[in-house]
C-alpha positions in Angstrom: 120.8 72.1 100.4 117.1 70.8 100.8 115.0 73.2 103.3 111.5 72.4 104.9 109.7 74.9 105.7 107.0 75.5 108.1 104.5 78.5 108.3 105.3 79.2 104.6 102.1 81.1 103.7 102.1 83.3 106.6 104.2 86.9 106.6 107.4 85.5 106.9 107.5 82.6 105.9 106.8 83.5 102.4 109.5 85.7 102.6 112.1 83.4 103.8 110.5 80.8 100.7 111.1 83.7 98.2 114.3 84.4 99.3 115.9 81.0 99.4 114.6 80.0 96.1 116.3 83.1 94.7 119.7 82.1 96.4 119.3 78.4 94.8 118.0 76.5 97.4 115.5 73.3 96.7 112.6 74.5 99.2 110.0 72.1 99.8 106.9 74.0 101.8 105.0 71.8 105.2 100.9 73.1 104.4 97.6 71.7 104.9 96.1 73.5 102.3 97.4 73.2 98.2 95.1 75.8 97.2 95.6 78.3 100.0 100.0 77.7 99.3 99.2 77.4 95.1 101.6 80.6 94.6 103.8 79.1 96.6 104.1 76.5 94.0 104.3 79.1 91.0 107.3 80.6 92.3 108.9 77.1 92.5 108.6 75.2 95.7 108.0 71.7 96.0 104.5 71.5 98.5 104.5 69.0 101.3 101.1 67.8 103.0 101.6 68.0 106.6 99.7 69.0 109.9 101.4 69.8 113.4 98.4 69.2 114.8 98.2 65.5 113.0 101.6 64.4 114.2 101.5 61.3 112.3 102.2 63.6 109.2 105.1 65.0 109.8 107.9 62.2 110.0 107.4 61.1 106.4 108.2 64.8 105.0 111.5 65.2 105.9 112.5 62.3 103.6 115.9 64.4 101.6 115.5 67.5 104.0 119.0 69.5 105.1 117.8 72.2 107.1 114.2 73.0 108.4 113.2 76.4 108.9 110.2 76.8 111.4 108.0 79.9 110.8 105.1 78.5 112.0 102.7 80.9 114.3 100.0 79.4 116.5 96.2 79.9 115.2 94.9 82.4 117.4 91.6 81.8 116.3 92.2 78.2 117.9 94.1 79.0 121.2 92.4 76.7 123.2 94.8 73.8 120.8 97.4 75.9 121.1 99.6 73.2 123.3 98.4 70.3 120.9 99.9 71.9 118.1 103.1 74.4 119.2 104.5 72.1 121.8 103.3 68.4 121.2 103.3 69.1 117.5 106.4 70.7 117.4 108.0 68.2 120.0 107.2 65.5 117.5 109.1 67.3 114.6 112.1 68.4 116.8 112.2 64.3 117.8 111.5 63.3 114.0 114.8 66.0 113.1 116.9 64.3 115.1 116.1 60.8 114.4 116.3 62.1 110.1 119.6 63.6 111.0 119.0 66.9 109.6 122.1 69.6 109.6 120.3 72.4 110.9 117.3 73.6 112.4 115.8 77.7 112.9 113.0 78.6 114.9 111.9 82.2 115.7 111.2 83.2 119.3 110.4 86.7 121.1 112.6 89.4 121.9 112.8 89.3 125.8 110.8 86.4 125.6 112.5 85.4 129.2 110.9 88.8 130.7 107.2 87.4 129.7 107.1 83.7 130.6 103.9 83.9 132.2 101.9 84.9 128.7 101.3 81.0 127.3 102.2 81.9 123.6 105.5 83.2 125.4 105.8 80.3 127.3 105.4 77.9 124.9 108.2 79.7 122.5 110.1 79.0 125.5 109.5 75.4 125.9 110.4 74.8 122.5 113.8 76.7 123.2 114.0 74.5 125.7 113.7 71.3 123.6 116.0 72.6 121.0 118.7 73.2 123.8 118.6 69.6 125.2 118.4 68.0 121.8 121.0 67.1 119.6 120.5 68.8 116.7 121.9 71.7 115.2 120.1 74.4 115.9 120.0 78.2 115.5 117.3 80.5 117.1 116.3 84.1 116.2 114.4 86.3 118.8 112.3 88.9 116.6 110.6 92.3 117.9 108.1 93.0 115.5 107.4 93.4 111.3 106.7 96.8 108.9 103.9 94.2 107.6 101.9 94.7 110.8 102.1 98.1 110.7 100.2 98.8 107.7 97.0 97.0 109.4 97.5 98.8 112.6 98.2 102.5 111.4 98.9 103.2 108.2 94.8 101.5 106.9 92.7 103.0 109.7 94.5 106.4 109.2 93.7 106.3 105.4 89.9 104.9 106.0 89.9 107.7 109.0 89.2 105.0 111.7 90.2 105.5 115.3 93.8 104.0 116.4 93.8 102.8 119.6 96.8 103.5 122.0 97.5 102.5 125.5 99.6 105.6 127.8 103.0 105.0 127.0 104.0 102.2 124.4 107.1 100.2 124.3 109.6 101.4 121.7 109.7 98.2 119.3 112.4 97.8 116.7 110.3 97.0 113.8 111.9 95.5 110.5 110.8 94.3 107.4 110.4 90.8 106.8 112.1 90.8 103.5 115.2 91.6 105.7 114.4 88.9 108.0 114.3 86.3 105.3 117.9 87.8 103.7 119.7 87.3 107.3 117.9 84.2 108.0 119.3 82.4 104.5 122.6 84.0 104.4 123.0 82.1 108.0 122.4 79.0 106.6 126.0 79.1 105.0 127.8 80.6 108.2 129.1 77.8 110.9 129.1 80.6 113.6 125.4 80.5 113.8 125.5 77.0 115.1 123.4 76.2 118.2 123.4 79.9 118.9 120.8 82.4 120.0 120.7 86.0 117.9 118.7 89.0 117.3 117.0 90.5 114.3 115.7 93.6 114.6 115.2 97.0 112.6 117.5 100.5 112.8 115.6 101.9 115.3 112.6 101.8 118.1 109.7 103.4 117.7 106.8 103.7 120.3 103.0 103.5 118.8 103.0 107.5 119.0 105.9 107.8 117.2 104.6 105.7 114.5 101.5 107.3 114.8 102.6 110.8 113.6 105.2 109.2 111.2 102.6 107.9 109.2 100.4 111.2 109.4 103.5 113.3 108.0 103.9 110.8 105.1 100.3 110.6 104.4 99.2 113.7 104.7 96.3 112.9 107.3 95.1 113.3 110.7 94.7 110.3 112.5 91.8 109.8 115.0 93.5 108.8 118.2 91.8 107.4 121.5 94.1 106.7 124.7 93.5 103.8 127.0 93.8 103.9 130.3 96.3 100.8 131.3 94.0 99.5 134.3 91.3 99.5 132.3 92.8 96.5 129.6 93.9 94.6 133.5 90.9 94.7 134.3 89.7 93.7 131.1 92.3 90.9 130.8 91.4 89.4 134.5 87.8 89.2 133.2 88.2 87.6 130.3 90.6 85.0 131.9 87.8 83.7 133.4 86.0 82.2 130.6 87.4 79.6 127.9 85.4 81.7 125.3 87.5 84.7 125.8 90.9 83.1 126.1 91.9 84.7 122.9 90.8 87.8 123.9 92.7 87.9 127.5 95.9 86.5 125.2 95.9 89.8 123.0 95.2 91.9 126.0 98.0 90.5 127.7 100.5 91.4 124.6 98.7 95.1 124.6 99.8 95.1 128.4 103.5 94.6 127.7 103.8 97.5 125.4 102.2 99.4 128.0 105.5 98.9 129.9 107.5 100.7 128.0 110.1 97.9 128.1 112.6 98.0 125.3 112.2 95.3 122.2 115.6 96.4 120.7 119.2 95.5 120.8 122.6 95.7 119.0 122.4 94.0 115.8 126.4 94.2 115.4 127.4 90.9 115.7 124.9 89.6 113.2 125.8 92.0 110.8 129.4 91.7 111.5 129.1 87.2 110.6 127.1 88.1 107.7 128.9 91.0 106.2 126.2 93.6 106.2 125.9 96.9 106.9 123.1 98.9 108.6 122.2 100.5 105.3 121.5 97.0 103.9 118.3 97.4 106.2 115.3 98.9 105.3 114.1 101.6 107.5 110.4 102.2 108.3 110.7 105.7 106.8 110.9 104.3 103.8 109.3 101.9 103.9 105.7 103.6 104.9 107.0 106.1 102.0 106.6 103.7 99.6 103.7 101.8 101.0 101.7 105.4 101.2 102.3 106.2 97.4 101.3 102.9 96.3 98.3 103.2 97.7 98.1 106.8 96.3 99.0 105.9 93.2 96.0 103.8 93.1 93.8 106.0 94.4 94.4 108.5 91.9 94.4 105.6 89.1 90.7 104.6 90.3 89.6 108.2 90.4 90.9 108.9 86.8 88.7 106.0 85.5 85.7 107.0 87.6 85.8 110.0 86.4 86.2 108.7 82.3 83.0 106.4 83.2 81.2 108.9 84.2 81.7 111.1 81.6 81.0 108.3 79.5 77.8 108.0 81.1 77.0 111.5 80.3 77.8 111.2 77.1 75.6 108.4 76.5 72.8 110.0 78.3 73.2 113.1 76.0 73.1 111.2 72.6 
């Protein structure tokens, strides 16, 4: 089987790359940039120039292609294009699928994504649901709550560089999971008729609210982070503001995701029928314990490693100085 796949520099697409050259497949990567996907290449895809926003690019690289796995995010920097490329870009590949005849297509969508329609990243995840449905391809979409991988930026660093953490009342408990697990479902599926033209979940062991994650990382660590509450209103407010100027569209977008896990809505569900087609068991999961265990003593690990040579330098130095 020949896979295509989209997004394949960012968090999880990578993943799902590594993962599927390690079970065998051919995997042939969609990127704009060579340089920017160069590892990709090292670890032994084939790279494929394509754009989503240059539409004209994509029917010619799915010339051989079985299966196309879609990983691709939206540019927030850009949200202004964000139609151009997630839904006419996208459109055009779903159409250019169908007329290449390719066996199977995955795209990743939102947990509860139905609940949220009115956020346009949302809606446009739904849209392309929507196209997917009323094609005639084979098709298999996973709804995902959140990664381990954006944890690290959003607690674990500011706690170790002793920066404030930012946390709005009451969080929605999110069931985070790592996307090296995501990848190993997503492949393993490939192989499995019962994922056909089906919707299903992939989620972590367990939900954890921002607090929760908060002190989790402050028990492993060892240190105190530097919390400041929100006030929900306040980011409303904030958000209605910012909707009124093209400038700060991004900036209402984000507010508007920090307002749904101000809800405390639950982004987490059974995971038993997944692991039931693919012959897993919970404890083929990784669990953010440890995880964050192991992330924490990497980093000191090299903390103490970078210490240890400062420390021979500068008694170098002095040595030096002495002579």
């Amino acid at each position: 089987m020949s896979l295509l796949v989209f997004g394949s520099t960012g968090t999880l697409g990578r993943q799902i790359v590594r993962r599927a050259l390690h079970e065998g497949f051919q995997v042939k990567c969609f990127v704009r940039n060579f340089r920017k996907a160069s590892f990709l290449k090292e670890w032994g895809a084939e790279l494929i120039y394509g754009d989503l926003a240059v539409p004209e690019t994509i029917p010619q690289t799915l010339h051989g292609i079985t299966a196309i796995i879609d990983a691709s995010t939206t540019r927030t920097t850009d949200l202004y294009n964000t139609k151009q490329i997630d839904l006419y870009g996208k459109s055009i590949l779903i159409q250019s699928a169908i007329k290449a005849k390719i066996h199977k297509y995955i795209f990743f969508s939102v947990l509860n994504a139905h609940k949220y329609s009115g956020i346009p990243l949302v809606e446009l995840k739904l849209s392309i649901e929507s196209q997917l449905l009323n094609s005639k391809i084979n098709y298999t979409i996973f709804n995902l709550a959140g990664f381990f991988q954006g944890i690290v930026s959003q607690y674990a660093v500011p706690i170790l560089d002793q920066q404030t953490i930012w946390l709005a009342g009451e969080s929605t408990p999110i069931a985070y999971i790592n996307t090296q697990d995501i990848a190993k479902i997503v492949v393993k599926s490939l192989s499995i008729s019962q994922f056909n033209n089906k919707f299903y979940p992939i989620v972590g062991k367990k939900a954890w609210n921002s607090l929760e994650i908060v002190r989790l990382c402050e028990k492993i660590s060892g240190q105190r982070a530097q919390i400041a509450q929100v006030p929900f209103y306040i980011l409303k407010m904030i958000r209605l503001f910012t909707e009124c100027f093209q400038w700060s569209w991004n900036i209402s977008e984000r507010l508007a995701f920090t307002e749904i896990l101000s809800k405390g809505d639950l982004f987490d569900t059974s995971m038993y029928e997944v692991y039931n087609l693919l012959q897993l068991e919970e404890e083929d999961i990784e669990s953010l314990e440890v995880y964050l265990q192991e992330y924490f003593e990497k980093i000191m690990n090299k903390l103490k490693e970078m210490n240890y040579h400062k420390l021979n330098s500068n008694t170098s130095d002095q040595q030096n100085n002495n002579f």
